[in-house]
Residue frames as a rotation matrix with the C-alpha (Angstrom) as fourth column:
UNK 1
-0.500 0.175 -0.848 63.05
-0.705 -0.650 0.282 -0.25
-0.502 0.739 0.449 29.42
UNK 2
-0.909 0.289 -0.301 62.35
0.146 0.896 0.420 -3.87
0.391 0.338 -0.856 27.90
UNK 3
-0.577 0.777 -0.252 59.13
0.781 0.435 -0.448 -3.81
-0.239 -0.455 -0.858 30.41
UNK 4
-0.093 0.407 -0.909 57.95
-0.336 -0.872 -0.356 -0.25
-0.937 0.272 0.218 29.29
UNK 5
-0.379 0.218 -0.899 57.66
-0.880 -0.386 0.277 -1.71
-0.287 0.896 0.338 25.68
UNK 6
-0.947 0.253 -0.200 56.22
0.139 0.881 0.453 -4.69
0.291 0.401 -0.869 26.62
UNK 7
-0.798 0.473 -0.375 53.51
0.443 0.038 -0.896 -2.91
-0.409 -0.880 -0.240 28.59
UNK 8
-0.144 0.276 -0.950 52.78
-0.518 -0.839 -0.165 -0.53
-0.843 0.468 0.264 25.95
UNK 9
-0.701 -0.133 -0.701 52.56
-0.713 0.156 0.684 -3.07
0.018 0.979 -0.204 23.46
UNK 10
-0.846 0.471 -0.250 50.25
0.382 0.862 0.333 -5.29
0.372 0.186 -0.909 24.87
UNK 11
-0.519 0.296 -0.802 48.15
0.179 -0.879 -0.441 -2.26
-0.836 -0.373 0.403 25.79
UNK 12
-0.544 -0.209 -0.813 47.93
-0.515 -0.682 0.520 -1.27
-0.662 0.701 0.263 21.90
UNK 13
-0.986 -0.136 -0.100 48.29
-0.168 0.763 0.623 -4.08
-0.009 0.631 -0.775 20.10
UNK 14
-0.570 0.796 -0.204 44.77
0.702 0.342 -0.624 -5.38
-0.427 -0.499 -0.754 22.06
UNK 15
-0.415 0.265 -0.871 43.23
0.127 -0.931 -0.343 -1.97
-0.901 -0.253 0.352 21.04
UNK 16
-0.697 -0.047 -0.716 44.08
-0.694 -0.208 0.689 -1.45
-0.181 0.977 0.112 17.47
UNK 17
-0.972 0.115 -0.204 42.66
-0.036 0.786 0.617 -5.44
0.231 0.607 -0.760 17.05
UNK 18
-0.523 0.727 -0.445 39.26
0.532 -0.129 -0.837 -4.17
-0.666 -0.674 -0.319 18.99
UNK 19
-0.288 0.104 -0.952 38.94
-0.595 -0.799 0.092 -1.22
-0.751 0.593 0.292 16.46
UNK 20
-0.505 0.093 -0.858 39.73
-0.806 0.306 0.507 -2.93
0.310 0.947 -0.079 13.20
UNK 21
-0.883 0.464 0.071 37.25
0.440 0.871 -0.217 -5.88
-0.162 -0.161 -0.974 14.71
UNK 22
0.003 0.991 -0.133 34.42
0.518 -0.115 -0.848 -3.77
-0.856 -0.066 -0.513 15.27
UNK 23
-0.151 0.019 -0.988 35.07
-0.841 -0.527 0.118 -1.75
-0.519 0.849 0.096 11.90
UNK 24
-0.948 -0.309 -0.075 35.24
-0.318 0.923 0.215 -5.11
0.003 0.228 -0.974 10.42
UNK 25
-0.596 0.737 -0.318 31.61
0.652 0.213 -0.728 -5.65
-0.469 -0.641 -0.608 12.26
UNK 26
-0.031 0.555 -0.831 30.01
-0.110 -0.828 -0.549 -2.32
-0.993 0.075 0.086 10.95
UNK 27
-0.618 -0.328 -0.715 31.09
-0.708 -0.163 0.687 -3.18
-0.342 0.930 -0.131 7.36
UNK 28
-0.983 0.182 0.005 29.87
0.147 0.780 0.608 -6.15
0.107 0.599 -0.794 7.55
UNK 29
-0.255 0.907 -0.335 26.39
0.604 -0.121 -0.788 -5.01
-0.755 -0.403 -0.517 8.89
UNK 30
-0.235 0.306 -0.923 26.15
-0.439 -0.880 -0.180 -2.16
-0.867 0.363 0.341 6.19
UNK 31
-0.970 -0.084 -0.229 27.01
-0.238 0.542 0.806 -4.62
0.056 0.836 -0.545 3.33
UNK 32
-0.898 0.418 -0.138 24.14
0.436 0.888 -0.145 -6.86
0.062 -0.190 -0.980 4.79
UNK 33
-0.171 0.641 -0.748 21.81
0.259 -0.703 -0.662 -3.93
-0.950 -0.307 -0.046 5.01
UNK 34
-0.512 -0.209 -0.833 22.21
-0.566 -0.647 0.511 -3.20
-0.646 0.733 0.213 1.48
UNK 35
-0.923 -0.057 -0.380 21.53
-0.274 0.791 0.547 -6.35
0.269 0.610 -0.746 0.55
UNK 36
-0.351 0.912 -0.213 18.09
0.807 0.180 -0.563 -6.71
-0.475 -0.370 -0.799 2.29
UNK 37
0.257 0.774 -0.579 16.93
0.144 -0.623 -0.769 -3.08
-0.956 0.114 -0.272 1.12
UNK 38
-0.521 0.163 -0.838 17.85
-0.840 -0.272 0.469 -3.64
-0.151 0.948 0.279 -2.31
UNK 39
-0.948 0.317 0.005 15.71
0.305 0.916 -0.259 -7.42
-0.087 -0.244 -0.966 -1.42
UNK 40
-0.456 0.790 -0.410 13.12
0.477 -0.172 -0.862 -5.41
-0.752 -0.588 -0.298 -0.07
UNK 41
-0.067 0.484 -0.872 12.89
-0.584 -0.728 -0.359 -3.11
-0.809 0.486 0.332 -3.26
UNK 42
-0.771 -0.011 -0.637 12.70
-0.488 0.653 0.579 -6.26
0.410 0.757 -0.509 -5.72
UNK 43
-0.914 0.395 -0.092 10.06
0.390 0.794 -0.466 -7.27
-0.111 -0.462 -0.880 -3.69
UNK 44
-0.312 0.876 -0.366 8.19
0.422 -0.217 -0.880 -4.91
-0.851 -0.430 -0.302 -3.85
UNK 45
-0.624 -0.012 -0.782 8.38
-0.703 -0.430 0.567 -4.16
-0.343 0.903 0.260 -7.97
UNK 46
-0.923 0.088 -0.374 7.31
-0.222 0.673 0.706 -7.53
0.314 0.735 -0.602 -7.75
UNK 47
-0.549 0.795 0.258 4.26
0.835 0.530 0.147 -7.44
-0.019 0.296 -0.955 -6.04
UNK 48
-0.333 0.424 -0.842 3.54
-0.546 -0.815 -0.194 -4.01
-0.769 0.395 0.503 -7.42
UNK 49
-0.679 -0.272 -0.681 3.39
-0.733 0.277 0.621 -6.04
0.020 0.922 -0.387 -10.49
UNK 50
-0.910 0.395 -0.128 1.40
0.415 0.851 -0.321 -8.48
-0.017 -0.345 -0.938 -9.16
UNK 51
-0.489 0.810 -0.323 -1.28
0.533 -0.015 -0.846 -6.13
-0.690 -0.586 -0.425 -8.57
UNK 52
-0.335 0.193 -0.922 -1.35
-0.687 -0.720 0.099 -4.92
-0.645 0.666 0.374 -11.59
UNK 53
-0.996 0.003 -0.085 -1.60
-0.033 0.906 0.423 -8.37
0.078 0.424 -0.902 -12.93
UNK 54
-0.826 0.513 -0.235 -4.56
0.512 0.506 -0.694 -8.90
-0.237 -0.694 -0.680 -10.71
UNK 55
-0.343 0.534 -0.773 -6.21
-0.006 -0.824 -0.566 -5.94
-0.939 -0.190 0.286 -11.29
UNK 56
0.001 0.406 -0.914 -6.45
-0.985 -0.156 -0.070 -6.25
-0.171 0.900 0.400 -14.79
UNK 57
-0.981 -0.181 0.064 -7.28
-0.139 0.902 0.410 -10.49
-0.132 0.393 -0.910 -14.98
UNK 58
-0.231 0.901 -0.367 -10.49
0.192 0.412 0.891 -11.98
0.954 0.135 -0.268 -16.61
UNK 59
-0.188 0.471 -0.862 -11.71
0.950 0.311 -0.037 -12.65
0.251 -0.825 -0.506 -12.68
UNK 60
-0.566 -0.030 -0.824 -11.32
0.667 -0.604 -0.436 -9.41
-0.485 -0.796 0.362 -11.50
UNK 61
-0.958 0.270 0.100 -12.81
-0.188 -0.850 0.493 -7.59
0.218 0.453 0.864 -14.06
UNK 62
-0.265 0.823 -0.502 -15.60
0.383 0.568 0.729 -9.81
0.885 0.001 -0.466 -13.87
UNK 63
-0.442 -0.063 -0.895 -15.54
0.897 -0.071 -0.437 -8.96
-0.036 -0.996 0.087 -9.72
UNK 64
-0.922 -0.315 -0.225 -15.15
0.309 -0.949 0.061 -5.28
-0.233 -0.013 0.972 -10.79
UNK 65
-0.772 0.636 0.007 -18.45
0.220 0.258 0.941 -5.59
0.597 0.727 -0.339 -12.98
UNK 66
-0.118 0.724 -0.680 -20.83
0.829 0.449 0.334 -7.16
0.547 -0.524 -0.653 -10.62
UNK 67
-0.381 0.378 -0.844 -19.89
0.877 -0.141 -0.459 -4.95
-0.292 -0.915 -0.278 -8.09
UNK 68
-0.845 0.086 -0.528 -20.05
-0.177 -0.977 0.123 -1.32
-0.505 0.197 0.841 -10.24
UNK 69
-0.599 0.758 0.259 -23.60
-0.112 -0.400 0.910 -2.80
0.793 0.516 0.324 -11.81
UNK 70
-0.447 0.428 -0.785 -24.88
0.795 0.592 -0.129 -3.62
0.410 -0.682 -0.605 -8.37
UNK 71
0.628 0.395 0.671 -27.53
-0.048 -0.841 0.540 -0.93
0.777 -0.371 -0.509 -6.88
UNK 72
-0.347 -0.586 0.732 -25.66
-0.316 -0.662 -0.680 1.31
0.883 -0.467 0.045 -3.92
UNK 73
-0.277 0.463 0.842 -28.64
-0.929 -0.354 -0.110 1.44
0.247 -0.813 0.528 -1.53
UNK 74
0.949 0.253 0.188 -28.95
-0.313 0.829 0.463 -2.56
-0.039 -0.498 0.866 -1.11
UNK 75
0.083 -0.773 0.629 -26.26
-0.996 -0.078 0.035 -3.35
0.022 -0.630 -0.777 1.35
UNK 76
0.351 -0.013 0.936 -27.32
-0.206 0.974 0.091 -7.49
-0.913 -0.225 0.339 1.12
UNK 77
0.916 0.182 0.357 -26.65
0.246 0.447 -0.860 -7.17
-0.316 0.876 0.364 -2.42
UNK 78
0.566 -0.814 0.132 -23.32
-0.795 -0.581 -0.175 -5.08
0.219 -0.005 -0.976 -1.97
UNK 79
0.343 -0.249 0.906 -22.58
-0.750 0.508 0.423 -7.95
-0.566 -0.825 -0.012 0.77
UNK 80
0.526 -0.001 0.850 -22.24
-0.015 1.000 0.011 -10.73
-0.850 -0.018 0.526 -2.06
UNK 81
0.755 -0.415 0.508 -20.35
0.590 0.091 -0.802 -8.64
0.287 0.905 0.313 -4.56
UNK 82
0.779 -0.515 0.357 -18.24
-0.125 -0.686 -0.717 -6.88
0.614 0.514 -0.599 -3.49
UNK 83
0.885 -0.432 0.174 -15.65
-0.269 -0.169 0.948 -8.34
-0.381 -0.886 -0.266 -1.23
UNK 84
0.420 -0.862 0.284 -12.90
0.908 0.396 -0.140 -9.39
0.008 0.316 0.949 -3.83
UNK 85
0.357 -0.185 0.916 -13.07
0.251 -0.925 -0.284 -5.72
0.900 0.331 -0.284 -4.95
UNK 86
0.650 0.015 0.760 -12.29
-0.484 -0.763 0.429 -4.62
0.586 -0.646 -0.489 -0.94
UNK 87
0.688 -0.706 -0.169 -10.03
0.591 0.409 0.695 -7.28
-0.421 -0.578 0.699 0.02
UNK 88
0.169 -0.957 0.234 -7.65
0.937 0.082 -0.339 -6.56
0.306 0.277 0.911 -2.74
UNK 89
0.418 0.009 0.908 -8.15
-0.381 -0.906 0.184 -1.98
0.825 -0.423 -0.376 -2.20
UNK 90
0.962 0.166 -0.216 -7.75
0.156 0.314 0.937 -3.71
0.223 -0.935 0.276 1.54
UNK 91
0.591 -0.804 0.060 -4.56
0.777 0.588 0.226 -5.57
-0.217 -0.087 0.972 0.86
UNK 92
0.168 -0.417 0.893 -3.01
0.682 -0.605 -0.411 -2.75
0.712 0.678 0.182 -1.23
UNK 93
0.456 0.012 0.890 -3.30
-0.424 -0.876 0.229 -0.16
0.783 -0.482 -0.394 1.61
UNK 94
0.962 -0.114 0.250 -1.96
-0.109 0.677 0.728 -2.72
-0.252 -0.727 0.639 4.07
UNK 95
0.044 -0.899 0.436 1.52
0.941 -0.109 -0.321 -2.89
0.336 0.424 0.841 1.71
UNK 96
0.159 -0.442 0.883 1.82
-0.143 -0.895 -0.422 0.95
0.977 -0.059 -0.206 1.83
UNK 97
0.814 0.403 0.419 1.07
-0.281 -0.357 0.891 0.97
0.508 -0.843 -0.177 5.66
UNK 98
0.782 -0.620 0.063 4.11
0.535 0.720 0.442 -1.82
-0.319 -0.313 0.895 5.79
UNK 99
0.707 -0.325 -0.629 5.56
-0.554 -0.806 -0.207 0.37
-0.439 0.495 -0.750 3.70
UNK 100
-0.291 -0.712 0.640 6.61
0.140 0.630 0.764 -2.23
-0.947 0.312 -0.083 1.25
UNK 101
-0.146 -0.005 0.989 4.98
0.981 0.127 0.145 -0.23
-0.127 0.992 -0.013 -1.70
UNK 102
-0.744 -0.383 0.547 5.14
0.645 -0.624 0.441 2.93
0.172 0.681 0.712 -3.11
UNK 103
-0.174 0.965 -0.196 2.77
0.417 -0.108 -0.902 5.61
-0.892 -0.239 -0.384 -2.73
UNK 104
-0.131 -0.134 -0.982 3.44
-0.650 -0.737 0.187 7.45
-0.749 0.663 0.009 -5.28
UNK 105
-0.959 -0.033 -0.280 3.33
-0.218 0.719 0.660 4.25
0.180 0.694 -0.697 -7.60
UNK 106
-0.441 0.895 -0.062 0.29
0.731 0.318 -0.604 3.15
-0.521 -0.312 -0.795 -5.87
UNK 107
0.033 0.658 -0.752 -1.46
0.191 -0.743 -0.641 6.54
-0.981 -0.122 -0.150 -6.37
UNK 108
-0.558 -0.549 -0.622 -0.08
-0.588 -0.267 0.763 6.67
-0.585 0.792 -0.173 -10.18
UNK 109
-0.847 0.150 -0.511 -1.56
-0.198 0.802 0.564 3.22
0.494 0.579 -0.649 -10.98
UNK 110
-0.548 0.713 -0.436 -4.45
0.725 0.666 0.178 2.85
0.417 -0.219 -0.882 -8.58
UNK 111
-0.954 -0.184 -0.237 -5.34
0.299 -0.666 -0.684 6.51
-0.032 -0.723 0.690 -7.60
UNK 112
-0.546 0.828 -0.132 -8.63
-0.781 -0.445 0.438 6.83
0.304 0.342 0.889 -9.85
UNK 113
-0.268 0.428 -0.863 -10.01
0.045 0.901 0.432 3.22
0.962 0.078 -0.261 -9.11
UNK 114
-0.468 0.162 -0.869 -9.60
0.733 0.621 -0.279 3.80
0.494 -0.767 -0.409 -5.49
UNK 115
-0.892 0.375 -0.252 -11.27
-0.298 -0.907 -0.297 7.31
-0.340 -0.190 0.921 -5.13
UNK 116
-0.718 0.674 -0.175 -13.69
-0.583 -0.445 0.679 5.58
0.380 0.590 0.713 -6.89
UNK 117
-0.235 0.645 -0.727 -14.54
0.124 0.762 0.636 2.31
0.964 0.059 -0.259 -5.92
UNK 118
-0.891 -0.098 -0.443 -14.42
0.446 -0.015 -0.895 4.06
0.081 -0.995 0.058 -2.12
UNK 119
-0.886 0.446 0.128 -17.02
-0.342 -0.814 0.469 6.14
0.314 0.371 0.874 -3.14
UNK 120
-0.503 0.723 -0.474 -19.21
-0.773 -0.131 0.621 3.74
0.387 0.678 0.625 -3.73
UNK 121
0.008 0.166 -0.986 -18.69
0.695 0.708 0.125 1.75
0.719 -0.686 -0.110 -0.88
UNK 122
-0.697 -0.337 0.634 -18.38
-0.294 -0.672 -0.680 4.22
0.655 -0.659 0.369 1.34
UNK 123
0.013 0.997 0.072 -22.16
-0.958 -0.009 0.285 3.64
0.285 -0.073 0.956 2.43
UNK 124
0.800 0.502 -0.328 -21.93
-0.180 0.723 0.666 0.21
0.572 -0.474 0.669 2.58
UNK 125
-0.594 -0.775 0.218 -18.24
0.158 -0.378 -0.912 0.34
0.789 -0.507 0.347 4.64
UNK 126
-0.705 0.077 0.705 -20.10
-0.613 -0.566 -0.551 2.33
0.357 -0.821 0.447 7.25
UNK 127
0.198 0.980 0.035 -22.84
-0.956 0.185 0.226 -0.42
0.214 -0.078 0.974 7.19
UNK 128
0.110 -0.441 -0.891 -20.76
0.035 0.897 -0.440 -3.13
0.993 0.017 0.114 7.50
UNK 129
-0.764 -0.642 -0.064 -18.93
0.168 -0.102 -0.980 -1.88
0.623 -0.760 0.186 10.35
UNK 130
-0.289 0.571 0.769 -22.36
-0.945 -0.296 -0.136 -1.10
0.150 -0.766 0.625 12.08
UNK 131
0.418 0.548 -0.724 -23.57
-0.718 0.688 0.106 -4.35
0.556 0.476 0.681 11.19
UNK 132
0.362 -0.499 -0.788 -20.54
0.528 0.806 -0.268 -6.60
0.768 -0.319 0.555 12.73
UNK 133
0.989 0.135 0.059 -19.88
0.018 -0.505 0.863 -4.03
0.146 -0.852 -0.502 15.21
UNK 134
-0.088 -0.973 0.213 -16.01
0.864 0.032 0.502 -3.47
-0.495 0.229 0.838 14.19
UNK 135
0.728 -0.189 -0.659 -15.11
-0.373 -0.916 -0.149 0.20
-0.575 0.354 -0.737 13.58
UNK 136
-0.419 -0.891 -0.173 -11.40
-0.502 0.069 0.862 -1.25
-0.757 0.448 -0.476 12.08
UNK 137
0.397 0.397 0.827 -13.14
0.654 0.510 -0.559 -3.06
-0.644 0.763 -0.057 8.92
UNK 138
0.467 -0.201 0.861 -11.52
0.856 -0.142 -0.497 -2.07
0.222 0.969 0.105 6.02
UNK 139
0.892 -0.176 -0.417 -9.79
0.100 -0.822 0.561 0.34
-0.442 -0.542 -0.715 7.92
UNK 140
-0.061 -0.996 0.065 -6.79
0.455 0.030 0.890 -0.07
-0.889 0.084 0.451 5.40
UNK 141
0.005 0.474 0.881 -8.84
0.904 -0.378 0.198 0.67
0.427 0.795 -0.430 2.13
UNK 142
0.653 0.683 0.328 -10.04
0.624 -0.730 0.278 3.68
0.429 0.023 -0.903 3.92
UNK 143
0.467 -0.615 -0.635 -6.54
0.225 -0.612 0.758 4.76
-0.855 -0.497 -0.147 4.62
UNK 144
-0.514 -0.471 0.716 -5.52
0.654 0.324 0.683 3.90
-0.554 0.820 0.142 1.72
UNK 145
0.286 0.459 0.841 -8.32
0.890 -0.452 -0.056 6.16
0.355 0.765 -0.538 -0.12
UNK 146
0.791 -0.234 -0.565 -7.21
0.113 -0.852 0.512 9.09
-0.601 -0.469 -0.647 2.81
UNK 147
-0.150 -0.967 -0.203 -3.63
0.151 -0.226 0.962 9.01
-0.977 0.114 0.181 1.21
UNK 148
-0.416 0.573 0.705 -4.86
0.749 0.657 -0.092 9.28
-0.516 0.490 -0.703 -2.24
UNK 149
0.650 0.687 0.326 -6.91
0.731 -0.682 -0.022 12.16
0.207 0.252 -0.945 -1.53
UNK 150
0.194 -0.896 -0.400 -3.58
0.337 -0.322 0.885 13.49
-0.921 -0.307 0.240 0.32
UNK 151
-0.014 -0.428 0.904 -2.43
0.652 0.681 0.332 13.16
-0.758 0.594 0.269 -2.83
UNK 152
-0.223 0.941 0.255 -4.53
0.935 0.280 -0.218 14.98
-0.276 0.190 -0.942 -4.76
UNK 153
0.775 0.588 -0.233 -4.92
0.632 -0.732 0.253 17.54
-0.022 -0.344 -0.939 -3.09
UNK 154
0.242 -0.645 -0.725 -1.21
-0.004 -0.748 0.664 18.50
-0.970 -0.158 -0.184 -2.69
UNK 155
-0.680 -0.494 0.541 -0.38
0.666 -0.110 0.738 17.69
-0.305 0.862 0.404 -6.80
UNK 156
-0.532 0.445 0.720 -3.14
0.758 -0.129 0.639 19.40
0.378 0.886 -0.269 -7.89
UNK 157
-0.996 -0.078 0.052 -4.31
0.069 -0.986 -0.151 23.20
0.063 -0.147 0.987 -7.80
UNK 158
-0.188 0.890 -0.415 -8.09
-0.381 0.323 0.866 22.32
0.905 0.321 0.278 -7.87
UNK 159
-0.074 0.274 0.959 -10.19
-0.983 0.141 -0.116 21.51
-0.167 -0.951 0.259 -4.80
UNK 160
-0.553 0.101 -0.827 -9.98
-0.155 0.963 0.221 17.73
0.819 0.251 -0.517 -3.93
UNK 161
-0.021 0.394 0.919 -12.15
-0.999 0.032 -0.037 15.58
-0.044 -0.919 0.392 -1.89
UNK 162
-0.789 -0.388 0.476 -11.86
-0.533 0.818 -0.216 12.30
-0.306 -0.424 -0.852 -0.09
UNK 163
-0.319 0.513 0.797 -15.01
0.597 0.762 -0.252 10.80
-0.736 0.396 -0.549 -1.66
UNK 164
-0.972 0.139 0.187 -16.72
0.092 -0.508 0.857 12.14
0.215 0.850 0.481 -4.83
UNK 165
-0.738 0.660 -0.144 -19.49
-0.265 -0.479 -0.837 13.50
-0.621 -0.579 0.528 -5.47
UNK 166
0.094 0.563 0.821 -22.43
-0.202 0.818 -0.538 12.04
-0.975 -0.115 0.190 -7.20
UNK 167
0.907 0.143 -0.396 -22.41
-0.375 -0.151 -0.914 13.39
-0.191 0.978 -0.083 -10.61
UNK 168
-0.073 -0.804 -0.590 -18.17
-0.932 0.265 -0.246 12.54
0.355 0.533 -0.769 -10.90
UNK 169
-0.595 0.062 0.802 -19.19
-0.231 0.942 -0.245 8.86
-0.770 -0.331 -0.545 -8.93
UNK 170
0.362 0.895 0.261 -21.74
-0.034 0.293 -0.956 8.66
-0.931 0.337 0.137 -11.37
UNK 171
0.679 -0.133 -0.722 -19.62
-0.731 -0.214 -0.648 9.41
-0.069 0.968 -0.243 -14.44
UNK 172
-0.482 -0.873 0.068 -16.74
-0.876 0.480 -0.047 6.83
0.008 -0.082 -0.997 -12.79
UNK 173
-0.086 0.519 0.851 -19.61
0.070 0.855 -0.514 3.98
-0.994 0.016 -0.110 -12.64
UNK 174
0.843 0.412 -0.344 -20.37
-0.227 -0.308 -0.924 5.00
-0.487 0.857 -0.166 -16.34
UNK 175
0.332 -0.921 -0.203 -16.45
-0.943 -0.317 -0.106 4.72
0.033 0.226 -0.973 -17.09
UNK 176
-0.698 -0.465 0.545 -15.92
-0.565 0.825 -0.019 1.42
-0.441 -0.321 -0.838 -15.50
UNK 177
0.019 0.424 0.905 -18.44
-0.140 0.898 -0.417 -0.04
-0.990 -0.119 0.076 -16.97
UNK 178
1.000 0.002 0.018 -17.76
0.018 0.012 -1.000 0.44
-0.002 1.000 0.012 -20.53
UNK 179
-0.090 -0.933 -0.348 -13.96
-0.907 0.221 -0.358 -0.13
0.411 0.284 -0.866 -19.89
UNK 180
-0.647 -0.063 0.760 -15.00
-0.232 0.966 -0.117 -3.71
-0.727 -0.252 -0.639 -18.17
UNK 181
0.536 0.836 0.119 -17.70
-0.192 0.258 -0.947 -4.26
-0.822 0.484 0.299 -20.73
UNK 182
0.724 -0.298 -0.622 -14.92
-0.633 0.072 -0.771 -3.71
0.274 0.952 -0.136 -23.89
């Protein structure tokens, strides 16, 4: 009998301390999971923030200027103003894609600017990419304006469209330049 309850106990014993190890293990993973995706969302308030920062500093407006008084249809003159304006649109879609910002936030705070300022690159965009022979240029901006129009389209009851059209591009150049001008 003595060997039946030593067999059964060192059977068990082993078991149980296997269990409560790996429970032990899972806890401690979940804990550590929490703690990264509540990291991950302080990161990313902060460089939401950031880009709001950016977006509205002395430099950029200045950036913002140049490029919205700069004729459309000359692409050499586009070429020397307007790449702060498409890195940052760039960079921004690149976060969402990581998905380390918000769309909804994005689209809240940057939804008119980037419907707009795509617009107006759109043209050069497609020249660029013929130009350097790279189809993926700015291929984050120009997801970035797709989601957007996503957007758009599903809050509002009104046809949207992924680029404007001349008269509301024309009224957003008119806009931007008397809110960078004041």
């Amino acid at each position: 009998m003595n060997y039946v309850q030593l067999i059964l106990d060192s059977l068990l014993v082993p078991e149980a301390g296997l269990f409560l190890a790996c429970f032990i293990f899972f806890i401690f993973l979940w804990v550590i999971g929490r703690k990264i995706k509540g990291l991950k969302r302080t990161m990313a308030v902060l460089e939401w923030g950031r880009l709001e920062w950016v977006y509205q500093s002395s430099d950029m407006r200045k950036w913002r200027l140049r490029l919205i008084s700069t004729d459309r249809t000359n692409m050499k003159e586009l070429q020397a103003h307007s790449g702060e304006v498409l890195h940052f649109f760039d960079r921004i879609g690149f976060l969402i894609q990581r998905e380390i910002l918000s769309k909804k936030e994005i689209w809240q705070s940057f939804g008119g600017p980037v419907l707009g300022y795509f617009s107006f690159l759109f043209p050069y965009i497609q020249w660029l990419r013929t130009e350097e022979r790279d189809a993926d240029l700015f291929v984050y901006f120009e997801d970035l304006n797709e989601m957007v129009y996503l957007f758009n389209r599903k809050r509002s009851r009104k046809e949207a469209h992924a680029l404007m059209e001349e008269e509301e591009l024309n009224r957003f150049i008119e806009d931007e330049k008397s809110t960078l001008l004041n």
